[in-house]
MIKEBA-713063 format. One record per residue: z, x, y of N, C-alpha, C in turn; residue in three letters; residue number from 1. Coordinates in nm, 2 decimals, decimal comma, padded with zeros to 4 digits. Each point is the difference from the previous one (the first is absolute). Example, Ala and Ser with C-alpha at 12.3 -4.5 7.8 and 13.67 -1.06 7.14 Angstrom:
# MIKEBA-713063
R     n.pz     n.px     n.py    ca.pz    ca.px    ca.py     c.pz     c.px     c.py   res     n
R    00,78    01,32   -00,57    00,00   -00,09    00,12    00,00    00,09    00,12   ALA     1
R   -00,07   -00,04    00,11    00,00    00,09    00,11    00,08   -00,08    00,11   SER     2
END
This chain:
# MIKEBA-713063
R     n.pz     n.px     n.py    ca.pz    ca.px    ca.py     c.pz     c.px     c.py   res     n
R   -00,94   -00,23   -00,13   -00,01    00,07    00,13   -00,06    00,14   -00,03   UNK     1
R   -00,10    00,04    00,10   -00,07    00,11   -00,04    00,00    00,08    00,17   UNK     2
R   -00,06    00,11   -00,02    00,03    00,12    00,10   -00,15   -00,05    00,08   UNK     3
R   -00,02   -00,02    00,09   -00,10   -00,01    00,07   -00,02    00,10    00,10   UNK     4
R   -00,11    00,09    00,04   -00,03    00,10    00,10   -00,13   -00,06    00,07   UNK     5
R    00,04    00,02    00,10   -00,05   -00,02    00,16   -00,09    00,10    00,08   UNK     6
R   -00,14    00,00   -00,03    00,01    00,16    00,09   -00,15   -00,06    00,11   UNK     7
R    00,03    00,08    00,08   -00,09   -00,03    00,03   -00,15    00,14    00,05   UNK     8
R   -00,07   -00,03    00,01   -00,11    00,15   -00,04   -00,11   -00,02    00,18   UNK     9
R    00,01    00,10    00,04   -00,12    00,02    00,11   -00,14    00,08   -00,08   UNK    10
R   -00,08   -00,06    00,06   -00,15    00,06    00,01   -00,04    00,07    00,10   UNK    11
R    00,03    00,12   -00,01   -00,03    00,11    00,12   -00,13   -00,02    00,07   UNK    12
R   -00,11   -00,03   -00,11   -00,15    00,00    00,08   -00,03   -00,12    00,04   UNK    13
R    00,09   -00,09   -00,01   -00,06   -00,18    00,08    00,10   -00,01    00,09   UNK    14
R    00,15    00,10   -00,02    00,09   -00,08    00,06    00,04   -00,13   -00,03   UNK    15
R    00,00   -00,05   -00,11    00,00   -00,14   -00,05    00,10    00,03   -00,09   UNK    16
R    00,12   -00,10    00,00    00,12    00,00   -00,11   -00,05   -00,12   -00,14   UNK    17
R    00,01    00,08   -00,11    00,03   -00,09   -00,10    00,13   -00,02   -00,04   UNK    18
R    00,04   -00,09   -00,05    00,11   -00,07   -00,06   -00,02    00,01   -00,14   UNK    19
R    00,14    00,07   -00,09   -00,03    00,00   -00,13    00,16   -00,07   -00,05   UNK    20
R   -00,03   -00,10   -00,08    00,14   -00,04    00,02    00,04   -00,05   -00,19   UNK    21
R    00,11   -00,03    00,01    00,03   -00,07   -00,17    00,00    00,08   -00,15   UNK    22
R    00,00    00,09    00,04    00,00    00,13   -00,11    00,12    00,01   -00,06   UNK    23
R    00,05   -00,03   -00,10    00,13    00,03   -00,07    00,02    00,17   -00,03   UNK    24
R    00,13    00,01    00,02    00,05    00,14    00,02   -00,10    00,10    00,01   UNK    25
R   -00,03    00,13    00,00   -00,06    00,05    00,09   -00,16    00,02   -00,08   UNK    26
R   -00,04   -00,11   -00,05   -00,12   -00,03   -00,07   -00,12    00,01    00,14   UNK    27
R    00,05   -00,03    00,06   -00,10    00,05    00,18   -00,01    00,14   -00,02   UNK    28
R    00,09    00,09   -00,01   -00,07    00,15    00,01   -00,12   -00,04   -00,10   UNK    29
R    00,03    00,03   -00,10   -00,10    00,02   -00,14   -00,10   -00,09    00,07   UNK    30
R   -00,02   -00,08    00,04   -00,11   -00,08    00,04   -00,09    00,05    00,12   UNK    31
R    00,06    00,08    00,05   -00,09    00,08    00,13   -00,04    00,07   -00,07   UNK    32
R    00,05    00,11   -00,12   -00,07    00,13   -00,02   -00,11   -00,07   -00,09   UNK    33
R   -00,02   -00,08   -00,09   -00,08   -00,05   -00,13   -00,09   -00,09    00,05   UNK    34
R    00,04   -00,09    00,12   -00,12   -00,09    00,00   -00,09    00,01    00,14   UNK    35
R   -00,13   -00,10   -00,01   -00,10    00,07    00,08    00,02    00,02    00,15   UNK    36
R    00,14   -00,07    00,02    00,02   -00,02    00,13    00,02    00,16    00,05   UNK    37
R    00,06    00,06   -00,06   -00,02    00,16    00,02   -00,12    00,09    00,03   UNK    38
R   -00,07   -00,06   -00,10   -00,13    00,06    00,04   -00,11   -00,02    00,13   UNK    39
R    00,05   -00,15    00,03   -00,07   -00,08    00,10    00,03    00,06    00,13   UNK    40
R    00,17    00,02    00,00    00,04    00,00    00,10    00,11    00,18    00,02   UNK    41
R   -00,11    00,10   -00,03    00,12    00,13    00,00    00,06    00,07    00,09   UNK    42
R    00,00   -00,09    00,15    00,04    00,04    00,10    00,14   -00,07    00,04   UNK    43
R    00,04   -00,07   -00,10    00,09   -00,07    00,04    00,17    00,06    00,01   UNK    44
R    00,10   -00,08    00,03    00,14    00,09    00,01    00,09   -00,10   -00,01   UNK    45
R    00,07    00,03   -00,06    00,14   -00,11   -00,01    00,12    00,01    00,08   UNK    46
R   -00,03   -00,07    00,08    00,13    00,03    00,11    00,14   -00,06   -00,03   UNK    47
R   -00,02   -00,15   -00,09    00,14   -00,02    00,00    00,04   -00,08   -00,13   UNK    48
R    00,09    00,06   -00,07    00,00   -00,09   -00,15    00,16   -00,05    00,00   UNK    49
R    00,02   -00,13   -00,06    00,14   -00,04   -00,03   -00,01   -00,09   -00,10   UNK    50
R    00,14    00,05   -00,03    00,03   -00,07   -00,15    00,06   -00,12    00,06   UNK    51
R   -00,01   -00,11   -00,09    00,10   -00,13    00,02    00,01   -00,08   -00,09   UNK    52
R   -00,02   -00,12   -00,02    00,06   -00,09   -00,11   -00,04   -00,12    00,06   UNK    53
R   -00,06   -00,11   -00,14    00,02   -00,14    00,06   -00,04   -00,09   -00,14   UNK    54
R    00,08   -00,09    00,03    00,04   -00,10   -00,13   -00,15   -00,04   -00,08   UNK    55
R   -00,04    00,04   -00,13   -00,09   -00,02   -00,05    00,01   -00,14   -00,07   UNK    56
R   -00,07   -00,10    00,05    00,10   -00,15   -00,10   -00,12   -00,05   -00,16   UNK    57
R   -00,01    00,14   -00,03   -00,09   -00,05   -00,12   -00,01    00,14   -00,14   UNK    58
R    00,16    00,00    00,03    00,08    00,15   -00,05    00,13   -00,05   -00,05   UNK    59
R    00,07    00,13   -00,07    00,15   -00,05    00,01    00,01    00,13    00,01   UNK    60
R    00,16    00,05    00,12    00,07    00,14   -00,02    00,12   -00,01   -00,06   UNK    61
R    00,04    00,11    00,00    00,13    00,02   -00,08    00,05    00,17    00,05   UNK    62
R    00,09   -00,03    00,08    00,06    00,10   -00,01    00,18    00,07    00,02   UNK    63
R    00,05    00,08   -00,13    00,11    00,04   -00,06    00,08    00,10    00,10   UNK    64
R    00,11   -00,03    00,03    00,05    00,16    00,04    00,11    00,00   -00,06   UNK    65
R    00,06    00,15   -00,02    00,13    00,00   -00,03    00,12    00,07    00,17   UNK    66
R    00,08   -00,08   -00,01    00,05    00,06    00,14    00,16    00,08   -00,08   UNK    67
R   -00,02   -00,01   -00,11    00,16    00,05   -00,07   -00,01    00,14   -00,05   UNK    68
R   -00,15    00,07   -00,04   -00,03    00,11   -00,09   -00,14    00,04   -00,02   UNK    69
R    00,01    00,13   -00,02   -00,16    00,01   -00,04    00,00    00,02   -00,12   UNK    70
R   -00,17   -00,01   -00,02   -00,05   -00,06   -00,14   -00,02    00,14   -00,05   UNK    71
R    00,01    00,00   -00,17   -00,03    00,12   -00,03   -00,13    00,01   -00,03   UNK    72
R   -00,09    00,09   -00,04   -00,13   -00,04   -00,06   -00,04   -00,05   -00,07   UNK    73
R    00,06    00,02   -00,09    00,01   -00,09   -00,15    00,00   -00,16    00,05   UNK    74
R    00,09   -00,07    00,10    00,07   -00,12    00,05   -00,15   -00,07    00,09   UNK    75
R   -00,03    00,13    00,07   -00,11   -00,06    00,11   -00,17    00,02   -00,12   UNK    76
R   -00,03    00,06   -00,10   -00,12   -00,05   -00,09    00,04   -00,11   -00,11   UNK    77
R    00,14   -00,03    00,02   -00,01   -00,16   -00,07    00,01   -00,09    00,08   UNK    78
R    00,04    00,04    00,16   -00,04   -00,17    00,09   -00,17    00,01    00,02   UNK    79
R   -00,03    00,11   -00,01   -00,18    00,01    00,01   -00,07   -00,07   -00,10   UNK    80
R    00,06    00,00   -00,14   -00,09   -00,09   -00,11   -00,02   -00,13    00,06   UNK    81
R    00,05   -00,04    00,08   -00,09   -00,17    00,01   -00,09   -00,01    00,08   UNK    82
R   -00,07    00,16    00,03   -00,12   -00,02    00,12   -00,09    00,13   -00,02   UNK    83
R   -00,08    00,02   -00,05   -00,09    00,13   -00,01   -00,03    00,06    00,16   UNK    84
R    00,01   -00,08    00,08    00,04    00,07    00,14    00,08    00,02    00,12   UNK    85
R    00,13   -00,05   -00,12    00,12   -00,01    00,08    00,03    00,18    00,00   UNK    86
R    00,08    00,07    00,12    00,03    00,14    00,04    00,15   -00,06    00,02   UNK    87
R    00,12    00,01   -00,07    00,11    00,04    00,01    00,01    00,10    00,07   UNK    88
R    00,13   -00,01    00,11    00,08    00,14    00,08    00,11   -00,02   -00,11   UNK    89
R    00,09    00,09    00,07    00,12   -00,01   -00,04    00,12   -00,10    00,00   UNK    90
R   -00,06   -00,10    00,14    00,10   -00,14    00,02   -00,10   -00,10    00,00   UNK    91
R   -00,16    00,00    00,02   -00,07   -00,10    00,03   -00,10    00,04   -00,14   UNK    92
R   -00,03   -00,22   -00,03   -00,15    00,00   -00,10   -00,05   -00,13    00,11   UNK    93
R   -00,13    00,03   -00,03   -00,07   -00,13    00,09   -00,11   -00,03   -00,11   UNK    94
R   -00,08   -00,14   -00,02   -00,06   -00,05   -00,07   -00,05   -00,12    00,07   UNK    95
R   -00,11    00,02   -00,01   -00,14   -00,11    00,08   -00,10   -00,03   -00,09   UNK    96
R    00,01   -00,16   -00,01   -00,08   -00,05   -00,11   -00,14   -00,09    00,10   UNK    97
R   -00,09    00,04   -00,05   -00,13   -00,10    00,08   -00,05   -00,13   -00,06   UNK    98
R    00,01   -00,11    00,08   -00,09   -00,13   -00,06    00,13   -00,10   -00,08   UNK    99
R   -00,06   -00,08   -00,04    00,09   -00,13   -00,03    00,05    00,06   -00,17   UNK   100
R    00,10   -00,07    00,02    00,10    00,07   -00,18   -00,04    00,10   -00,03   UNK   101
R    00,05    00,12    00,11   -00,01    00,14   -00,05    00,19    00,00    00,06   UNK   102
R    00,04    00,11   -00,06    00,17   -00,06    00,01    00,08    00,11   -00,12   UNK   103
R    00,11    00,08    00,03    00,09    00,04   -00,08   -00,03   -00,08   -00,15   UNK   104
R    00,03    00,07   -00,05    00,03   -00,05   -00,11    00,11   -00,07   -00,06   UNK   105
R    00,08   -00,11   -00,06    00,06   -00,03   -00,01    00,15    00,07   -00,06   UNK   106
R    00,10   -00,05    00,07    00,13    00,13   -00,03   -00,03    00,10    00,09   UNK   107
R   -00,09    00,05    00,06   -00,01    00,14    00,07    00,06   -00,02    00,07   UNK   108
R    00,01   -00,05    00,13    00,09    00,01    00,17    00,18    00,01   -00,09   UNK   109
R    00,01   -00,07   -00,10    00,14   -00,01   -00,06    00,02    00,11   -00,04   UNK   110
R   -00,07    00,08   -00,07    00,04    00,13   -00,08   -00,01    00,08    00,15   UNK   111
R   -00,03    00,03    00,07   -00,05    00,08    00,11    00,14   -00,03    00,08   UNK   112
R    00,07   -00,09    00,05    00,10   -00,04    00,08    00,13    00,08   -00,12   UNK   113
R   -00,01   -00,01   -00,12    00,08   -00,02   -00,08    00,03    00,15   -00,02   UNK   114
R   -00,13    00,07   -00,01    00,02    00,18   -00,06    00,03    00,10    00,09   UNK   115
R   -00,12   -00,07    00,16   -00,04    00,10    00,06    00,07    00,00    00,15   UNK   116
R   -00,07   -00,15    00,02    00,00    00,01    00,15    00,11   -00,11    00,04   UNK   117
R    00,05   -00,06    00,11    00,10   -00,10    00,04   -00,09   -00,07    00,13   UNK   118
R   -00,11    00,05    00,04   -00,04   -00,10    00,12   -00,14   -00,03   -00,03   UNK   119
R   -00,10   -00,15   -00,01   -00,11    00,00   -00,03   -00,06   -00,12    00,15   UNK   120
R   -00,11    00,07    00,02   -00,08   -00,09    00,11   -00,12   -00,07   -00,04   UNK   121
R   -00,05   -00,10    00,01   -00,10   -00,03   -00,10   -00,06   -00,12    00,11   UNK   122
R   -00,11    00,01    00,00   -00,14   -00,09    00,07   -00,11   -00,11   -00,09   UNK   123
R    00,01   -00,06    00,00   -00,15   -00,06   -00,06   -00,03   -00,14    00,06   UNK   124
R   -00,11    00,02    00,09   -00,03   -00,10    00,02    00,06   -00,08    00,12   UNK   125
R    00,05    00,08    00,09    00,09   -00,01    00,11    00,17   -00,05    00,01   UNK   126
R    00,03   -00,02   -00,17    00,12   -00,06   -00,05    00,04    00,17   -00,05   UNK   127
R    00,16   -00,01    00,06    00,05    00,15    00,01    00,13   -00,06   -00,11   UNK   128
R    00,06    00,15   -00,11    00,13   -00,03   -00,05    00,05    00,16    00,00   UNK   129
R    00,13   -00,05    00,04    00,05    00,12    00,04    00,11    00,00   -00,09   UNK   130
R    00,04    00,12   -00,08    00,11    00,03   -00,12    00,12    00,12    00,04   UNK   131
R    00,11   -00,06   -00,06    00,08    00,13    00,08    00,09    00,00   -00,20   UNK   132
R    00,03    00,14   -00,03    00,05    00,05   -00,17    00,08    00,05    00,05   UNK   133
R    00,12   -00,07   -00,05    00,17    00,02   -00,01    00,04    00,01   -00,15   UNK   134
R    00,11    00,14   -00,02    00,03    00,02   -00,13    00,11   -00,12   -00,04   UNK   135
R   -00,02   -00,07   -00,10    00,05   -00,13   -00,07    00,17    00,03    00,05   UNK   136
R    00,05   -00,10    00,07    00,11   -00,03    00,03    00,05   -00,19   -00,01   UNK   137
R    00,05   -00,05   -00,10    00,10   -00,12    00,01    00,02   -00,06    00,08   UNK   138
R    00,05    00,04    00,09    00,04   -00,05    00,13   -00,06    00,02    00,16   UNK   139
R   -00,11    00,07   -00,07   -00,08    00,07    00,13   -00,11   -00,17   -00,05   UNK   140
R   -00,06    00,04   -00,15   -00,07   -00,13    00,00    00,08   -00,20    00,01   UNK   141
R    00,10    00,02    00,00    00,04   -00,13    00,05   -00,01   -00,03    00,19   UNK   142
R    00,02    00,11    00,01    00,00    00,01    00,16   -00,18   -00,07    00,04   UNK   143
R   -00,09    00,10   -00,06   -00,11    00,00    00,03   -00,08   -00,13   -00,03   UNK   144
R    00,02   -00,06   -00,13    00,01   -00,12   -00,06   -00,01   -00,14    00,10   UNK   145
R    00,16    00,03    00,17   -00,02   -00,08    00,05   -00,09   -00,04    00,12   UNK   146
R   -00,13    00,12    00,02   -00,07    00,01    00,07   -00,11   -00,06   -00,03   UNK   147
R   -00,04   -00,02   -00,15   -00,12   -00,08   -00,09   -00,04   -00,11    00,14   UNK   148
R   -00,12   -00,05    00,00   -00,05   -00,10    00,08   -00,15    00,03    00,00   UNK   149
R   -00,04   -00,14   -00,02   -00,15   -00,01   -00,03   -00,03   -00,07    00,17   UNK   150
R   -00,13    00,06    00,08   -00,05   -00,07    00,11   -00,16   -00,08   -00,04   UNK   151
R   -00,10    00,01    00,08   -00,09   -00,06   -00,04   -00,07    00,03   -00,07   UNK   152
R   -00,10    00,05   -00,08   -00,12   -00,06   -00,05    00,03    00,17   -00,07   UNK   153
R    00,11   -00,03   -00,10    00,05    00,11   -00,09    00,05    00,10    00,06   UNK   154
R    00,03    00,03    00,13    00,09    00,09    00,06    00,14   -00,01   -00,02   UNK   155
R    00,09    00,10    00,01    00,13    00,02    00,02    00,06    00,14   -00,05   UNK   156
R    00,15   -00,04   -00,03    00,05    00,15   -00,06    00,05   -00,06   -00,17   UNK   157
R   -00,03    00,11   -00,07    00,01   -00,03   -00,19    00,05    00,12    00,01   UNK   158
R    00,10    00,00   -00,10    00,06    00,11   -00,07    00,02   -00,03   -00,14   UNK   159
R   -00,06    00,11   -00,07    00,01    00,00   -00,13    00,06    00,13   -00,08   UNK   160
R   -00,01    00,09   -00,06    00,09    00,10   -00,09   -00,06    00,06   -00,13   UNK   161
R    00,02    00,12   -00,02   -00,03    00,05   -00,14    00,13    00,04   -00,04   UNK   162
R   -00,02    00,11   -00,11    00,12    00,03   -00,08    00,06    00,11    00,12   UNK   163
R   -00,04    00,09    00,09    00,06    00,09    00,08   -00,03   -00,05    00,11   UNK   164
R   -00,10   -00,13    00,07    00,08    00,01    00,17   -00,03   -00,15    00,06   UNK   165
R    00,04   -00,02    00,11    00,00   -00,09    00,06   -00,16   -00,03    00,08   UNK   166
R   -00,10   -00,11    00,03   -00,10    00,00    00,02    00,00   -00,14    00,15   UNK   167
R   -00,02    00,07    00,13    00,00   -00,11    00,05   -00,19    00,02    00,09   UNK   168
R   -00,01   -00,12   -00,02   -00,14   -00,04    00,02    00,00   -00,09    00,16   UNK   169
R   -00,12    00,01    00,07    00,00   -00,08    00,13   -00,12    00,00    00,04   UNK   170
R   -00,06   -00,13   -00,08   -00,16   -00,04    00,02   -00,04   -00,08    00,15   UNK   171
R   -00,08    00,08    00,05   -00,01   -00,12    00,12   -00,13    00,05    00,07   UNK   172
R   -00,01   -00,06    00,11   -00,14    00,06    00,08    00,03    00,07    00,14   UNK   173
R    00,00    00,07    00,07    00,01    00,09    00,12   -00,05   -00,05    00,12   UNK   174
R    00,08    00,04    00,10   -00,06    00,00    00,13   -00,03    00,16    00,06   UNK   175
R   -00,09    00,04   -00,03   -00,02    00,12    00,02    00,03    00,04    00,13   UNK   176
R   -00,01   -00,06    00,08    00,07    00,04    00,17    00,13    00,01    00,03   UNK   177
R    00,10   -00,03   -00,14    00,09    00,01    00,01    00,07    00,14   -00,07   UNK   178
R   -00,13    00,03   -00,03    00,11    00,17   -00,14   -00,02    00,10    00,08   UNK   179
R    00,09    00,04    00,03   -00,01    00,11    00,11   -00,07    00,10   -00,06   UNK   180
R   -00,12    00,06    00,10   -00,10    00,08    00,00    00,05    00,18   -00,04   UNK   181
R    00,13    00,02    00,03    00,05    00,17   -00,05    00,16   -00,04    00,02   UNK   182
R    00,01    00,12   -00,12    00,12    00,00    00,01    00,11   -00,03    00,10   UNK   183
R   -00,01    00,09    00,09    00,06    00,02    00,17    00,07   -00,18    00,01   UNK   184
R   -00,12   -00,07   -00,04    00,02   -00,13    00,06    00,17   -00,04   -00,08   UNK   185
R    00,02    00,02   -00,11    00,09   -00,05   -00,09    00,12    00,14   -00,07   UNK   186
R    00,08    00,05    00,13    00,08    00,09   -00,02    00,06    00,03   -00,08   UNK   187
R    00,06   -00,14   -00,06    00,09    00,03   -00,13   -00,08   -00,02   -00,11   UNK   188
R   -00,13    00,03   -00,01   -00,02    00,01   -00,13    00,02    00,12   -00,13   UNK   189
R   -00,01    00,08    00,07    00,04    00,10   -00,10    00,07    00,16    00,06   UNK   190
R    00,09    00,06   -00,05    00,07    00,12    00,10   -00,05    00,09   -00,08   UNK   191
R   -00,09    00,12    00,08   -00,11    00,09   -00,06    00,09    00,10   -00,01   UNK   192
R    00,11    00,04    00,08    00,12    00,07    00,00   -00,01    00,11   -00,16   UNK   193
R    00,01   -00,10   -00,09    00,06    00,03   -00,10   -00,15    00,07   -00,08   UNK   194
R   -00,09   -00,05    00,01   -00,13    00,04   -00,04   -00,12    00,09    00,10   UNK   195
R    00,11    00,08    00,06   -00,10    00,03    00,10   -00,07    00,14   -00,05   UNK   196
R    00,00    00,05   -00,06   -00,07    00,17   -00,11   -00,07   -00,09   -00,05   UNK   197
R    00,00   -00,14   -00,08   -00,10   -00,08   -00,07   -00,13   -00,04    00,05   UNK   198
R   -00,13    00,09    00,01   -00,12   -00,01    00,07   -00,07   -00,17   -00,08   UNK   199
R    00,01    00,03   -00,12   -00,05   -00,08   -00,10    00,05   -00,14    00,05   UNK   200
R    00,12    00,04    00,01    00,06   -00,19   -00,01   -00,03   -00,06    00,16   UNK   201
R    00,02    00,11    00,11   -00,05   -00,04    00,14   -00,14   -00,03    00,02   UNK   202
R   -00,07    00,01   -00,06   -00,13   -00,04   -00,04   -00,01   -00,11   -00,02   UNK   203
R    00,06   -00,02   -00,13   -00,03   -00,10   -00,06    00,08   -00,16    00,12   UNK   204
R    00,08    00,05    00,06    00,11   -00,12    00,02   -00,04    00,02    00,19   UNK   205
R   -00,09    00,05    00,05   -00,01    00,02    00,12   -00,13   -00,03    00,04   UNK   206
R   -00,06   -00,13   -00,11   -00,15   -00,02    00,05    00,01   -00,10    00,15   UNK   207
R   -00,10   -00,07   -00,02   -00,05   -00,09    00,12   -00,07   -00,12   -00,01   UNK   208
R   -00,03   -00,02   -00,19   -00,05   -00,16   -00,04    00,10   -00,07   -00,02   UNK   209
R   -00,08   -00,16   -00,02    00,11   -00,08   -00,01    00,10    00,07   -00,14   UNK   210
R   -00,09    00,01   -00,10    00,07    00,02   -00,07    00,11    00,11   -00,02   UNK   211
R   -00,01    00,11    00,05    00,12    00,10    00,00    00,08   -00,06    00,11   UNK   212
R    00,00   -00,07    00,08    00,10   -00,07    00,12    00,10   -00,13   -00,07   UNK   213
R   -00,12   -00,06   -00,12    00,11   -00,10   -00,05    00,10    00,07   -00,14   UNK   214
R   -00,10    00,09   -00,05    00,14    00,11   -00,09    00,10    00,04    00,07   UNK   215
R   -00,01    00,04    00,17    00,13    00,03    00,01    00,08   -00,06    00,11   UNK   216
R   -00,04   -00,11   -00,01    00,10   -00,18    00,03    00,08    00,03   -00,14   UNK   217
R   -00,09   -00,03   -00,13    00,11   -00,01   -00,12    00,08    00,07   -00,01   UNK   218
R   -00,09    00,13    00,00    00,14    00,12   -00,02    00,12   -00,04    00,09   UNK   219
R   -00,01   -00,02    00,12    00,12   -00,02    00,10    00,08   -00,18   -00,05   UNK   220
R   -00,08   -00,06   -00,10    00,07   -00,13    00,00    00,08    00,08   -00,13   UNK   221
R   -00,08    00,05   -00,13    00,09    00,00   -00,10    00,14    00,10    00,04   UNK   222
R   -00,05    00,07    00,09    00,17    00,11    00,09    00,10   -00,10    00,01   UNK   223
R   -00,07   -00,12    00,09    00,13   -00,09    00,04    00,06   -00,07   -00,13   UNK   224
R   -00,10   -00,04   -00,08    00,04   -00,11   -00,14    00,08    00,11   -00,06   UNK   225
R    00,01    00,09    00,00    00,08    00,12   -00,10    00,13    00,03    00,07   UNK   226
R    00,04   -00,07    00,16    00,11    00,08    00,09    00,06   -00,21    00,00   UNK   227
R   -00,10   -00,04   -00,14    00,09   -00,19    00,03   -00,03   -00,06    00,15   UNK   228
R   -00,10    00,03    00,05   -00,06   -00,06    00,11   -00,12   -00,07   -00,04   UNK   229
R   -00,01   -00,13   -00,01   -00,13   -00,10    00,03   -00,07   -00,08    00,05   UNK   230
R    00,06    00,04    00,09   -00,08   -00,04    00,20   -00,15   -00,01   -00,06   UNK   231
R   -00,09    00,05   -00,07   -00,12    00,04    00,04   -00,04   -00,09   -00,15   UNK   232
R    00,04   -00,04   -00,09   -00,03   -00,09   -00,10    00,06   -00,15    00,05   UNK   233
R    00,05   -00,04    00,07    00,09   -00,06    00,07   -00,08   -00,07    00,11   UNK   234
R   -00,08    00,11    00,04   -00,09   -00,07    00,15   -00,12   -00,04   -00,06   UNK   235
R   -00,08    00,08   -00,13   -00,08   -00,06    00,00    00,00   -00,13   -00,13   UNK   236
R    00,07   -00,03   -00,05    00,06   -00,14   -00,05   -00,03   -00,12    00,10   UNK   237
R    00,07    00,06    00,12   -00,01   -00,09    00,09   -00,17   -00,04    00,02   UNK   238
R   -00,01    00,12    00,00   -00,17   -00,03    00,08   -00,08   -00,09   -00,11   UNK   239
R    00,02    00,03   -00,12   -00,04   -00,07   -00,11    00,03   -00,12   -00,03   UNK   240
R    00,12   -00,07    00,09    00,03   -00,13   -00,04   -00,03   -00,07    00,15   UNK   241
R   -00,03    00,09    00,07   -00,03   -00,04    00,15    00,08   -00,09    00,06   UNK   242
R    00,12    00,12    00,02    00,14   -00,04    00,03    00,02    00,10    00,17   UNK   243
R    00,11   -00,01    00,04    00,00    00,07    00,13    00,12    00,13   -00,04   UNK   244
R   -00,02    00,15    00,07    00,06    00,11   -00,08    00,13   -00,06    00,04   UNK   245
R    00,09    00,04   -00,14    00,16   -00,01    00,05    00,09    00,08    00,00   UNK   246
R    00,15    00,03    00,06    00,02    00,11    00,03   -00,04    00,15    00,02   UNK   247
R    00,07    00,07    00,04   -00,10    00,14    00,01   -00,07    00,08   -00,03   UNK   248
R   -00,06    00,05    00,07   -00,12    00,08   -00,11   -00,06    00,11    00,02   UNK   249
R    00,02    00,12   -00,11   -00,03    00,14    00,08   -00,21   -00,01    00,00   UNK   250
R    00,00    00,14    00,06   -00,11   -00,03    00,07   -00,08   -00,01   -00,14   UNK   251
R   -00,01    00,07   -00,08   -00,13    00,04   -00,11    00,01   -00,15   -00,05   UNK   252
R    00,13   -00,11   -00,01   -00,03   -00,13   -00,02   -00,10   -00,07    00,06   UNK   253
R   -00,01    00,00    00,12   -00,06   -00,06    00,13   -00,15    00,03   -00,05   UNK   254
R   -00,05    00,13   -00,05   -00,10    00,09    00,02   -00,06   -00,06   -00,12   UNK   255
R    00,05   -00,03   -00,09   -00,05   -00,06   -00,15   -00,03   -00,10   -00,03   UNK   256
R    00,07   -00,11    00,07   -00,04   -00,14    00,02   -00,04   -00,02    00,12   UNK   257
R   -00,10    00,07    00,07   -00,06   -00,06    00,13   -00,15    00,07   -00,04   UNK   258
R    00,00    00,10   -00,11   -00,09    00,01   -00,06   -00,07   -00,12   -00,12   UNK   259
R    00,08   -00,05   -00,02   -00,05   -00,10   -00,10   -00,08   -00,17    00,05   UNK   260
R   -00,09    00,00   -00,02   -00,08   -00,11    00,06    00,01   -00,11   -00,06   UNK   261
R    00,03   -00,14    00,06   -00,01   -00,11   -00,09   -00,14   -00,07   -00,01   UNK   262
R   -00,09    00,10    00,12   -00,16   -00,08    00,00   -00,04   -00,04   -00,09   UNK   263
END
């Protein structure tokens, strides 16, 4: 997934609009000042630019947050070694690989869940897996254990473990009309209450892509899995065995598995 800008440009002396479109992050400016289109055209004005996003299916993303702590610097230039143009914040690393078997490196997303971060969102190829890092508990992993369930064509939920935490995994493909577009939409996902002097972390946790919307689905599912609530590993099980939901179910459950596509 990459940053796509939209702009669109008037020609003062024809009155004629060109369309300039597909430019990865703001690689469009630099492209008006350098290339000949500037020179051709010096009357021109940029009336309107926006940022947005859309599923690149010949890529893979990856991206880490931590919703428990920030990173020290030391912590955020070792989650950067596995990308010469990964930019670590203090709670977020993001990593975008281009073209077929370009990919983390093997063990990476595990050392990363394991050192740094507890939430990972990851894309390739329109097949999404979503990770939620819990510190190693016995009985937290027997619990989690009974949610294991494989759906079709290698989807489901896997949990596996290191020496310090608990690792649960949820491969599947998306209905994107279903992940709510801003926060606003999904109330309980996180109480800013407590982080509200934190510019950095409201940043980071108050975007508007899919992807910062499905980090904070997790963060609000791993809240519940930690207060012994699993409504929301629970519903999408169901959806995985393509079963009908049973007993009740708080909302971020509903919100998780109605995200999840069996197409």
């Amino acid at each position: 997934m990459y940053g796509i800008i939209f702009a669109l440009i008037i020609q003062m002396e024809i009155a004629e609009p060109v369309v300039v479109e597909r430019f990865k992050g703001r690689e469009f400016l630099n492209y008006l000042m350098s290339s000949k289109i500037s020179q051709r055209r010096p009357e021109m004005k940029i009336y309107w630019i926006k940022d947005g996003y859309e599923i690149d299916h010949s890529s893979t993303s990856y991206t880490f947050y931590s919703s428990t702590k920030k990173l020290t610097r030391q912590e955020r230039e070792l989650a950067e070694r596995f990308s010469s143009r990964a930019q670590a914040t203090a709670r977020k690393v993001s990593f975008h690989y281009d073209g077929d078997w370009s990919n983390l490196p093997g063990g990476a997303k595990e050392e990363l869940l394991d050192k740094y971060f507890d939430i990972m969102v990851s894309e390739s190829y329109d097949w999404w897996t979503m990770a939620i890092s819990f510190d190693y508990d016995e009985k937290l992993l027997k619990k989690l254990n009974q949610y294991e369930c494989e759906g079709a064509e290698d989807t489901g939920i896997y949990i596996s473990k290191t020496d310090k935490k608990i690792l649960l995994y949820i491969f599947c493909r998306l209905d994107y009309g279903a992940i709510p577009s801003s926060y606003s939409e999904v109330k309980c996902l996180e109480d800013y209450e407590e982080n509200a002097d934190d510019e950095e972390y409201y940043e980071d946790y108050c975007g508007g892509d899919f992807f910062e919307n499905i980090q904070g689905i997790l963060i609000a599912v791993k809240k519940e899995i930690l207060k012994n609530r699993f409504s929301a590993l629970q519903a999408v099980k169901n959806r995985f065995e393509n079963r009908g939901q049973e007993g009740r179910q708080t909302k971020i459950a509903k919100v998780l598995a109605g995200m999840i596509s069996l197409e």
